[in-house]
C-alpha positions in Angstrom: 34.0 118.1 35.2 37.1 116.2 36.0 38.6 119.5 36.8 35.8 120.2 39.3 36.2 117.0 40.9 40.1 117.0 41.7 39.6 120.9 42.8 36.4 119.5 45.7 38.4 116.4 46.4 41.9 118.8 47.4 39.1 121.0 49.2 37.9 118.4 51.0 41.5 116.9 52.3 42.6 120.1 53.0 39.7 120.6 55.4 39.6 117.2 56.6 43.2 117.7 57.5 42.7 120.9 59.6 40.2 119.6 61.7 41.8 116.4 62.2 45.4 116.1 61.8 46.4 119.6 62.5 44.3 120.5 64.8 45.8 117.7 67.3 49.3 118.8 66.2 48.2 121.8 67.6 47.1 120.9 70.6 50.2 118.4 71.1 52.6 121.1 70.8 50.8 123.4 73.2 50.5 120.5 76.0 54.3 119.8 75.2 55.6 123.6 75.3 53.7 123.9 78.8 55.0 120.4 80.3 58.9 121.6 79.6 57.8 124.9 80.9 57.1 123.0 84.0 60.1 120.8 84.1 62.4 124.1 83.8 60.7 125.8 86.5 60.4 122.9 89.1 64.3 122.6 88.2 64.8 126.2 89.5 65.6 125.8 93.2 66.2 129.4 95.7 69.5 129.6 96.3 70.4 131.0 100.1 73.8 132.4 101.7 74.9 131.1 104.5 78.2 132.6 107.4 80.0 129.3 108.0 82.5 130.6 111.3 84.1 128.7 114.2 85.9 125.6 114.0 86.0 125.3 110.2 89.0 125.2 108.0 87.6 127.9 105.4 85.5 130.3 107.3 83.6 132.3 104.8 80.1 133.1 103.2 78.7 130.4 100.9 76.3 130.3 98.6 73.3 127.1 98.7 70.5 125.4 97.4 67.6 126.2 99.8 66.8 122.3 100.5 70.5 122.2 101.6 71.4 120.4 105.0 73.9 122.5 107.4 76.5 119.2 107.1 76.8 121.0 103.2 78.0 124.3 104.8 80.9 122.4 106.8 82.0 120.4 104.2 82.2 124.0 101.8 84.0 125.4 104.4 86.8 122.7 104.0 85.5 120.6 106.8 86.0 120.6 110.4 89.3 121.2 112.4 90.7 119.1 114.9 89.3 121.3 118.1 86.0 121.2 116.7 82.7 120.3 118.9 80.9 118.3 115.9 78.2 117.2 118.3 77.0 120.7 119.4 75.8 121.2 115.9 72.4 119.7 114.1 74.6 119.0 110.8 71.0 117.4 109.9 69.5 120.5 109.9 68.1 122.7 106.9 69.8 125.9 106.6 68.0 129.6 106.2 69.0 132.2 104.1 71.4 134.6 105.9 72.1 132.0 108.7 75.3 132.3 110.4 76.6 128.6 111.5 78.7 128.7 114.0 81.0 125.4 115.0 82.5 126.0 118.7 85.3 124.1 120.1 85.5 121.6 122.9 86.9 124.0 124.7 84.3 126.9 124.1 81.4 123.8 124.8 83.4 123.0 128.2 83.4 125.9 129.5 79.9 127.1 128.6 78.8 123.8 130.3 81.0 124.8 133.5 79.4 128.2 133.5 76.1 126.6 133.2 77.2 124.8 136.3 78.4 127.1 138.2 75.4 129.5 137.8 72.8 126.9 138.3 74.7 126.4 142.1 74.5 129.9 142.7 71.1 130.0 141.7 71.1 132.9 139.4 68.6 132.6 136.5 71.0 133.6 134.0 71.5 129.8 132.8 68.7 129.3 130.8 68.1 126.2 128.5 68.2 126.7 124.7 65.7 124.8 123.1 67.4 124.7 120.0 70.0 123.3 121.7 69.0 121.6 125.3 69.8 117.8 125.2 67.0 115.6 126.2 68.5 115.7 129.8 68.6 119.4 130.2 64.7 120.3 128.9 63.5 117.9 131.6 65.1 120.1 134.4 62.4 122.7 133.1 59.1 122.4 135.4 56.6 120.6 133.3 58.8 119.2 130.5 59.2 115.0 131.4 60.7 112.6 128.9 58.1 112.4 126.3 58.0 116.4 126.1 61.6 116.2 125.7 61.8 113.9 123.0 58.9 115.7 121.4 60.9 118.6 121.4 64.1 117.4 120.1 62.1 115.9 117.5 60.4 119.3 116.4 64.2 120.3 116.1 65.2 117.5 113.6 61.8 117.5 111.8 61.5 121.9 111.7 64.3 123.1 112.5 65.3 125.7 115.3 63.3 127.5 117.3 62.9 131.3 115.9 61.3 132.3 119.4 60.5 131.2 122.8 57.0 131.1 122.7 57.6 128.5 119.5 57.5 126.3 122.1 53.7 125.7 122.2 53.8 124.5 118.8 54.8 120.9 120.9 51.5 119.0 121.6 50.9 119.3 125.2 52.4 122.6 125.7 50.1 125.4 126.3 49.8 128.8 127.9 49.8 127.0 131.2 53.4 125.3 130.5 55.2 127.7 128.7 53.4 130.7 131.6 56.0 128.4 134.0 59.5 127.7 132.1 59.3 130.7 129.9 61.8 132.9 131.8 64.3 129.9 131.9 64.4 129.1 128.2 66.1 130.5 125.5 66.5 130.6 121.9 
């Protein structure tokens, strides 16, 4: 009887222990096997490749974490040289896979801003205003585009990034078909 006894009461732990014990053990290291699966993949980041050109000591391809700001590129690329036109360039900016950044020179920005000049007195249409690029100054000189426009633009550039196409434009509150119908053949991307 004894015998009978000891062999229930093992029985009974054993079984106790399944649904109890091990049965949370279990379920602990299923939660914690799908946490660090979790932890690894929100670690893994897309990597992009980007031209760096121009005014940079290095000029070459580079390789990038996708949440990577353009200001990463130029200092890969050894930084900028003495001729270059910093201020011409969002350095804020995300960069896109396959992106070529180019950094002109103060010389290159002079004389675009000349040409600019000298084709807006001849009044050729040829001079159009990038909106990636415009200063607040220069998307005001487009019909229908005042200050606040302006700065809502050049804050659609910081927050967004560039422009992919002209008609990106009426993505700005408060410019519509009637707006862009008006400056659309002197902008550019």
């Amino acid at each position: 009887m004894y015998k009978e006894l000891k062999y229930y009461l093992i029985v009974f732990l054993l079984v106790c222990g399944v649904f109890t014990g091990c049965a949370d053990y279990g379920t602990v290291a299923i939660q914690k096997s799908s946490e660090k699966k979790e932890t690894t993949d929100t670690k893994k980041t897309r990597r992009i490749v980007v031209f760096v050109c121009g005014q940079v000591k290095n000029p070459g391809v580079y390789e990038f974490d996708s949440d990577e700001r353009i200001v990463a590129a130029i200092k890969a690329a050894g930084g900028l040289t003495k001729k270059a036109a910093a201020e011409s360039v969002n350095q804020a900016e995300e960069m896109k896979d396959g992106q070529q950044i180019y950094i002109p020179s103060v010389s290159d920005r002079k004389s675009a801003k000349s040409d600019q000049v000298t084709q807006g007195s001849q009044g050729t249409d040829s001079g159009k205003v990038n909106i990636n690029s415009a200063s607040k100054e220069e998307l005001m000189t487009l019909t229908g585009i005042g200050a606040a426009k302006a700065e809502d633009i050049l804050s659609y550039r910081q927050e967004k990034g560039s422009f992919q196409k002209i008609q990106d434009i009426m993505k700005i509150q408060g410019i519509k078909e009637g707006v862009y119908n008006k400056i659309k053949d002197k902008i550019t991307v």
